[in-house]
N, C-alpha and C positions, 0 to 999 in steps of 0.2 A: 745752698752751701755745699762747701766741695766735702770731702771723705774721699779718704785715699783714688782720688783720682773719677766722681763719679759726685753727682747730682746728690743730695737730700732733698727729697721733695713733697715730706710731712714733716710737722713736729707735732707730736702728741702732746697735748696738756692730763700733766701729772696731781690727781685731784691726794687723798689723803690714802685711798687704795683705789681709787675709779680712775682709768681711760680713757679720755675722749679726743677724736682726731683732729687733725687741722691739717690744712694744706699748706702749703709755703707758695704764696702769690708773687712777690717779688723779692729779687735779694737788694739791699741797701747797700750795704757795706758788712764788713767780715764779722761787724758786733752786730748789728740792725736787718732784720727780715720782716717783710708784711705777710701775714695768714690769717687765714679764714677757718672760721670752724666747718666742718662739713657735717651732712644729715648721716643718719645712722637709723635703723631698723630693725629691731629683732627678728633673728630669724628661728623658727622650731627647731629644739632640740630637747634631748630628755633631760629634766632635770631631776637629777638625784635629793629630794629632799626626806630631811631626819631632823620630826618636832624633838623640843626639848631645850632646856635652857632658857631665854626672854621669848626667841620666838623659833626658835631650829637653827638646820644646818645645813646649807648645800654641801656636799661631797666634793661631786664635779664639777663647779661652777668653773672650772679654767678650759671646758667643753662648749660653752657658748660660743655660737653664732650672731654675726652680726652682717647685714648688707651695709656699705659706707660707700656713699658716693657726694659727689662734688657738688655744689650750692652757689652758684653765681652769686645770686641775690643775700649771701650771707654776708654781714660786715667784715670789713679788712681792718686790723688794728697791729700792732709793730711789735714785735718782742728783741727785746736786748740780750745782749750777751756780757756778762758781767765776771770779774774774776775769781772770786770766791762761790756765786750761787748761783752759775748756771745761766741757763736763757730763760729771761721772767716776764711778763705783761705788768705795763701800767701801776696791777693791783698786785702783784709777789705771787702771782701764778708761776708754776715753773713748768718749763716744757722739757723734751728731748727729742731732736732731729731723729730722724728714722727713713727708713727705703719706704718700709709701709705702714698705711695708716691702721692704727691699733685703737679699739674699742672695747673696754671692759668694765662691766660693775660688780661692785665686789656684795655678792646677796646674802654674806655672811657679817658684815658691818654695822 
């Protein structure tokens, strides 16, 4: 999908506060794209935690690391583009196109 003159060639699936990547495989038409979710990996970093409340509370959890790389063998499935709610899958997932692939869980949830 184009943007001002340039490629999108992720859309992120937008969970309730979690990020997970997807890649854009093929374009359809200007409503219709095929993408794959890609693998992802934690990678070490410090996390700030503070118990308390049900179960605590990461600080800086927007300081994670993640490795995200590309999955052949991951399924290809179609996300639409609709006028009121966005780009959805199948099930009323919603994504958002991006330059780069974004990976985050929200450890405070």
């Amino acid at each position: 999908m184009e943007k001002e003159g340039h490629i999108m060639n992720y859309a992120n699936q937008l969970g309730y506060s979690d990020i997970s990547p997807c890649e854009v495989v093929k374009v359809i038409s200007e409503k219709t794209i095929e993408i794959r979710y890609m693998d992802t990996e934690a990678l070490p970093w410090e996390r700030e935690f503070h118990p308390g409340g049900f179960f605590g509370h990461t600080s800086n959890q927007r300081d994670q690391k993640w490795k995200i790389t590309s999955n052949p063998e991951n399924p290809v499935f179609r996300i639409r583009l609709s006028k009121n709610k966005g780009w959805r899958d199948a099930y009323g997932n919603r994504y958002k196109l991006a330059d780069e692939p974004v990976k985050f869980y929200d450890f405070n949830f």
